[in-house]
C-alpha positions in Angstrom: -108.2 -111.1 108.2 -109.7 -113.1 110.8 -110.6 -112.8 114.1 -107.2 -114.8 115.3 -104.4 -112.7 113.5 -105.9 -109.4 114.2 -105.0 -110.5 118.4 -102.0 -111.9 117.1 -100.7 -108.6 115.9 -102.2 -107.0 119.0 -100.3 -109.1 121.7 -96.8 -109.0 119.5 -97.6 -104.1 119.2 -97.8 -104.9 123.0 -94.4 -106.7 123.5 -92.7 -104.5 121.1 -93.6 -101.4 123.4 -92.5 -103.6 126.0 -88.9 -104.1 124.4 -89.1 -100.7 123.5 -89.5 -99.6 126.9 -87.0 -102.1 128.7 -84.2 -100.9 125.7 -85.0 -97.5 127.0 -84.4 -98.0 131.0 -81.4 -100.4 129.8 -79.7 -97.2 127.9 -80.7 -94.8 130.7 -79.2 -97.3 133.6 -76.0 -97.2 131.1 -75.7 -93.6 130.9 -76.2 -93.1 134.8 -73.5 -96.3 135.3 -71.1 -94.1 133.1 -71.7 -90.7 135.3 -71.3 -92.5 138.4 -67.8 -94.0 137.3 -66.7 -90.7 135.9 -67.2 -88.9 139.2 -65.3 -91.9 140.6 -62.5 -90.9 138.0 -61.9 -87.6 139.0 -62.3 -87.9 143.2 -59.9 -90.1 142.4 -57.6 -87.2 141.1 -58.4 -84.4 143.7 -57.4 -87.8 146.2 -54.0 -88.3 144.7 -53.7 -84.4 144.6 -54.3 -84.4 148.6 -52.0 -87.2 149.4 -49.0 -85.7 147.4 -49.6 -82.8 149.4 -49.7 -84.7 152.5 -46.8 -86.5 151.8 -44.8 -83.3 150.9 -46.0 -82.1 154.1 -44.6 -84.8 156.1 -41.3 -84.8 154.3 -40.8 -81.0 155.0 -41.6 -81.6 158.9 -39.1 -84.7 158.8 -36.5 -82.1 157.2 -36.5 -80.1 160.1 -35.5 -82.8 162.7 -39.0 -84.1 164.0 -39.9 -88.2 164.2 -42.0 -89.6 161.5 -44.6 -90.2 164.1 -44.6 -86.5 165.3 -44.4 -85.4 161.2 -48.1 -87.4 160.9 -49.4 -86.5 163.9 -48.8 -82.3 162.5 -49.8 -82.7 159.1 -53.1 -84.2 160.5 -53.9 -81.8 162.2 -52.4 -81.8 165.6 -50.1 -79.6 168.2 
């Protein structure tokens, strides 16, 4: 071998540890992309779990004779 393709194999070990490395932040970015939509997922659900409760809350105040304003305004939090 000469001189030339012993650098030759040298420069193409470097850009395959280079590859290498990018394929391994690309699968790691992936994986944290993927956790960060599944906790997305599931506030999603405890969301939906609070606004059926809120809604049910308002309903019952309405049942009892009280504006819709007034039903809001104690489910929120006030009087």
């Amino acid at each position: 071998m000469t001189e030339e393709n012993k650098t030759d194999k040298k420069k193409c070990g470097t850009k395959g540890k280079a590859m290498f490395a990018y394929g391994i932040i690309q699968l790691g970015s992936s994986v944290v992309s993927a956790a960060a939509l599944a906790a997305i997922a599931l506030s999603f659900c405890s969301l939906k779990q609070e606004s059926k409760l809120f809604n049910e809350c308002v309903e019952e105040i309405q049942a009892s004779g009280s504006s819709s304003s007034d039903a809001v305004s104690f489910c929120n939090g006030g009087k």
